[in-house]
C-alpha positions as protocol buffer text, in pm:
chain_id: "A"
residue {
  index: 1
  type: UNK
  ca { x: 1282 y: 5759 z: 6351 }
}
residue {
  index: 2
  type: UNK
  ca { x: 1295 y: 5372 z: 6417 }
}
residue {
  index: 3
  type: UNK
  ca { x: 1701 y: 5329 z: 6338 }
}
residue {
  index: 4
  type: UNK
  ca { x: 1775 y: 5352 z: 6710 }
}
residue {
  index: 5
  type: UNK
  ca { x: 1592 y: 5048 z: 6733 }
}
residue {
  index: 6
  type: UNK
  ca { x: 1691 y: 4869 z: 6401 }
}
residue {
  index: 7
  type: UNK
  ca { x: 2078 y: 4991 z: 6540 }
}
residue {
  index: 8
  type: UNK
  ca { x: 2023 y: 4890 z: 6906 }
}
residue {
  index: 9
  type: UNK
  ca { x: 2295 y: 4604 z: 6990 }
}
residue {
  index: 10
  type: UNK
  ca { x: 2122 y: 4484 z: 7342 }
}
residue {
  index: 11
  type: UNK
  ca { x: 1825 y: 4336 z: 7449 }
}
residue {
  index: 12
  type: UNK
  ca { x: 1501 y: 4491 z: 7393 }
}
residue {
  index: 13
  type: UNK
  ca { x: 1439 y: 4518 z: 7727 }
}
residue {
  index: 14
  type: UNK
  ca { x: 1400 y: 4765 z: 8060 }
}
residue {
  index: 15
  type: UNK
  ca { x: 1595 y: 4963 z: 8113 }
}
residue {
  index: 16
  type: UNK
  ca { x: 1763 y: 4984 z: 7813 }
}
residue {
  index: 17
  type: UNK
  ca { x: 1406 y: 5137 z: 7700 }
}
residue {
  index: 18
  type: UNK
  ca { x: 1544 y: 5491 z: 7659 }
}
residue {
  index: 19
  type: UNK
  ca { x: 1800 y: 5469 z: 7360 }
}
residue {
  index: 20
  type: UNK
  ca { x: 1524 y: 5300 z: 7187 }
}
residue {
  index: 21
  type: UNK
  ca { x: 1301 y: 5574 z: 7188 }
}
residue {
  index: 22
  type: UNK
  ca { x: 1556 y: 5856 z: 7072 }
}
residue {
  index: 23
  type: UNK
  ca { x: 1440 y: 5887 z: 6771 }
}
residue {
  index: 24
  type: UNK
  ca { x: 1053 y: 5918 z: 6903 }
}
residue {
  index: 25
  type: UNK
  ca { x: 1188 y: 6167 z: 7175 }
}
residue {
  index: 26
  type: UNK
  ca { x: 1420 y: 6391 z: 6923 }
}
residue {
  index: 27
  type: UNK
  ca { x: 1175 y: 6402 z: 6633 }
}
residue {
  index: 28
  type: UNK
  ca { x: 839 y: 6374 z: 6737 }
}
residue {
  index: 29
  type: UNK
  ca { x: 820 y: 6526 z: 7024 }
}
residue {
  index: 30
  type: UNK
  ca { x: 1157 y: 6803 z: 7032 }
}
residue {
  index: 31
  type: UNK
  ca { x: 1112 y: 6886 z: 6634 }
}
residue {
  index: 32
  type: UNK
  ca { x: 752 y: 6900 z: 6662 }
}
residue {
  index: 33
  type: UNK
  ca { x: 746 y: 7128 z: 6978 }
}
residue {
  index: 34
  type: UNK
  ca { x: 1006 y: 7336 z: 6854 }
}
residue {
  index: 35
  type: UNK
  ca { x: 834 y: 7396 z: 6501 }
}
residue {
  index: 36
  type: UNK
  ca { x: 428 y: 7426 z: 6658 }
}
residue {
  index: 37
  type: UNK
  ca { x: 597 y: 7665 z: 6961 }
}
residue {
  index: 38
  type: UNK
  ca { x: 876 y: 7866 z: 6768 }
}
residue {
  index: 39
  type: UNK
  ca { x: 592 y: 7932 z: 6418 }
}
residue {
  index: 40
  type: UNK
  ca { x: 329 y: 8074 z: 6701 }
}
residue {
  index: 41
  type: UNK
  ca { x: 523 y: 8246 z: 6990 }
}
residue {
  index: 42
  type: UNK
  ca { x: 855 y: 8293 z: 6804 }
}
residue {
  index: 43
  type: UNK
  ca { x: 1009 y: 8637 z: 6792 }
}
residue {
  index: 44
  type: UNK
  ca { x: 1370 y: 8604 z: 6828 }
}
residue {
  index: 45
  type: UNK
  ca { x: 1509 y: 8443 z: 6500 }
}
residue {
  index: 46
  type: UNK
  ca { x: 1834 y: 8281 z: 6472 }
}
residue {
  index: 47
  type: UNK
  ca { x: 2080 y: 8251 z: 6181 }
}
residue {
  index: 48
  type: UNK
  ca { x: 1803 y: 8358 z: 5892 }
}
residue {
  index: 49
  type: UNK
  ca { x: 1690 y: 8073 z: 5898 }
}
residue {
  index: 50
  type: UNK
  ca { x: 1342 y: 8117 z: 6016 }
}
residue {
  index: 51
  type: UNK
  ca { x: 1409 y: 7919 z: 6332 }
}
residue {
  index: 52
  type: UNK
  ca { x: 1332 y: 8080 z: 6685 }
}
residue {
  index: 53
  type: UNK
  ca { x: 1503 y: 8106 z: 7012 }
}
residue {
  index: 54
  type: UNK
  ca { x: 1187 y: 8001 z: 7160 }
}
residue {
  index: 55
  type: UNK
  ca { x: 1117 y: 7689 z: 6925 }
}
residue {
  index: 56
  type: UNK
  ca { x: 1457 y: 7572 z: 7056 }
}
residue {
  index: 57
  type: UNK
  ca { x: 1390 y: 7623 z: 7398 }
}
residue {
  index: 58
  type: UNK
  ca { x: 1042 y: 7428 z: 7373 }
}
residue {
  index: 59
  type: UNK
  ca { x: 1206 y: 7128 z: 7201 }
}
residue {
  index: 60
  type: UNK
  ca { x: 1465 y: 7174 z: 7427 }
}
residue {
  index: 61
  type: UNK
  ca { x: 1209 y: 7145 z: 7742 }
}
residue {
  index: 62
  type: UNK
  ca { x: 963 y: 6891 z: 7568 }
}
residue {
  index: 63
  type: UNK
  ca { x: 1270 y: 6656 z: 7508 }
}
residue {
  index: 64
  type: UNK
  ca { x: 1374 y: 6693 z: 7877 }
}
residue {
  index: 65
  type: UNK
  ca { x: 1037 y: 6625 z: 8026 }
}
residue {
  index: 66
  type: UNK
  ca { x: 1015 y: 6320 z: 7728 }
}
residue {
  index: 67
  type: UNK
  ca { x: 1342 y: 6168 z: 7857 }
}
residue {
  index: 68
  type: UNK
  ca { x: 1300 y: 6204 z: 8236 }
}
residue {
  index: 69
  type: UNK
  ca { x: 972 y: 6060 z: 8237 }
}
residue {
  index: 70
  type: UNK
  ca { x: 1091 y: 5738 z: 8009 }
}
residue {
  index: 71
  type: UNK
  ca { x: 1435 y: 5697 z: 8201 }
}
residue {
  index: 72
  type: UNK
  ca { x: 1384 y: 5466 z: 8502 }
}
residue {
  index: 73
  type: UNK
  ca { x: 1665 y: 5540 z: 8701 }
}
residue {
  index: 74
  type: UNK
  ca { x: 1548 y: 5965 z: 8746 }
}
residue {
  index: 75
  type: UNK
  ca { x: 1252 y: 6018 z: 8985 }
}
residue {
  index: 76
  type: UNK
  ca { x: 1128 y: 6355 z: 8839 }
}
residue {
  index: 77
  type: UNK
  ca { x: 971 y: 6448 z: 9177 }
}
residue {
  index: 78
  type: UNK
  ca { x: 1287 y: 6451 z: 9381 }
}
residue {
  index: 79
  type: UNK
  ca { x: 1510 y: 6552 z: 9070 }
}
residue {
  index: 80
  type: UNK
  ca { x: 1879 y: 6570 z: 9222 }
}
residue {
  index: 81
  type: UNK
  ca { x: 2082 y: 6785 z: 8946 }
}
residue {
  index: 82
  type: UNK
  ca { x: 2379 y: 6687 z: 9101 }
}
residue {
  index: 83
  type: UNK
  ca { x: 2331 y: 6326 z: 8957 }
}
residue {
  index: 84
  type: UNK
  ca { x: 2546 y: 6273 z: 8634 }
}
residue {
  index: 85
  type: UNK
  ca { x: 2289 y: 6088 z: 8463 }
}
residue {
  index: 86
  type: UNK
  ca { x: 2059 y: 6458 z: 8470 }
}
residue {
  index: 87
  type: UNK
  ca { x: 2364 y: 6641 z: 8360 }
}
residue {
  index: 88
  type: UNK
  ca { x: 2409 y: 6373 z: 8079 }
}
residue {
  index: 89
  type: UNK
  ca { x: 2072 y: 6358 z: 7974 }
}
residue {
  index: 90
  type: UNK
  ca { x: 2069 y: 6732 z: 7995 }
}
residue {
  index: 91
  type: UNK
  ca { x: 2334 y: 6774 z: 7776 }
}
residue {
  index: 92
  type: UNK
  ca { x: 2194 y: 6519 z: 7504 }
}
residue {
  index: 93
  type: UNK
  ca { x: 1885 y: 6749 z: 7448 }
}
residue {
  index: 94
  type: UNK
  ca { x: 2054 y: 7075 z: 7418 }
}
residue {
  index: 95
  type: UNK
  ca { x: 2272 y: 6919 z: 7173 }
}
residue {
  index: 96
  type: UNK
  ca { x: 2014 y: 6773 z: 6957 }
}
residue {
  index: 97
  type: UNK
  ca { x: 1814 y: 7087 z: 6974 }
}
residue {
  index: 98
  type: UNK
  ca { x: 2116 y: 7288 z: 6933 }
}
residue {
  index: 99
  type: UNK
  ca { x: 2176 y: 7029 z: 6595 }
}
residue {
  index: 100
  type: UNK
  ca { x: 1798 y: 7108 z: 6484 }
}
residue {
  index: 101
  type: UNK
  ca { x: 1908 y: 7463 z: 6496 }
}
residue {
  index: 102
  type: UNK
  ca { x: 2187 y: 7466 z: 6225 }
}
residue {
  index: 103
  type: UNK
  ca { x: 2045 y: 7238 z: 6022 }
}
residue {
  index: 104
  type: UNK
  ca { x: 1903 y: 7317 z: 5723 }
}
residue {
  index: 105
  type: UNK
  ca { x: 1860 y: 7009 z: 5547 }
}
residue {
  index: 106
  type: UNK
  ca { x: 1611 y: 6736 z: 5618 }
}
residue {
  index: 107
  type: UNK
  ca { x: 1753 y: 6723 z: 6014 }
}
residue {
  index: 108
  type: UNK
  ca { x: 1500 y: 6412 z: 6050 }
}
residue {
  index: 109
  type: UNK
  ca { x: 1742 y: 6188 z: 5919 }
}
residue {
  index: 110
  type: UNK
  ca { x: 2028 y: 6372 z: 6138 }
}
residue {
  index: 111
  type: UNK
  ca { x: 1872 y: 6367 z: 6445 }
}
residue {
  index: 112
  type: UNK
  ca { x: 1791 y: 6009 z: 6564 }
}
């Protein structure tokens, strides 16, 4: 969870707060929403492997809300999804959710 910040090249500090906390935002909060969401409301399972179509879409959201609120730069009360940095950030969650998916080994080392 921590190698984003043992990895990070600049300076510890704002705004370059966010990549530090992808590992925080991908595994504790997306794989933990997607595993306490997809076990209780999960119907729709994907690939056998006991992972839900709902437990992606929770991590999914839960990542989304976890990165807009720590990003700086994206007021979440007038969100603009024309603004690449949405888009960008938008695309970053579905991918590591979409990543938690297929993954069938220990993805907590894959993730961060």
């Amino acid at each position: 969870v921590s190698v984003p910040l043992w990895l990070w090249p600049g300076s510890l500090q704002p705004p370059a707060n966010l990549p530090l906390y992808a590992g925080v935002v991908s595994v504790g909060i997306g794989d933990a929403a997607s595993s306490l969401y997809g076990s209780k409301f999960g119907r729709i399972e994907l690939f056998g492997s006991g992972k839900t179509l709902e437990g992606m879409m929770a991590g999914f959201l839960a990542q989304l809300a976890a990165v807009f609120i720590l990003d700086n730069g994206i007021d979440i009360f007038s969100l603009d999804v024309s603004d690449p940095r949405v888009l960008l950030l938008s695309s970053v969650c579905l991918l590591t959710s979409l990543v938690e998916l297929v993954v069938d080994q220990v993805d907590n080392l894959v993730l961060p």
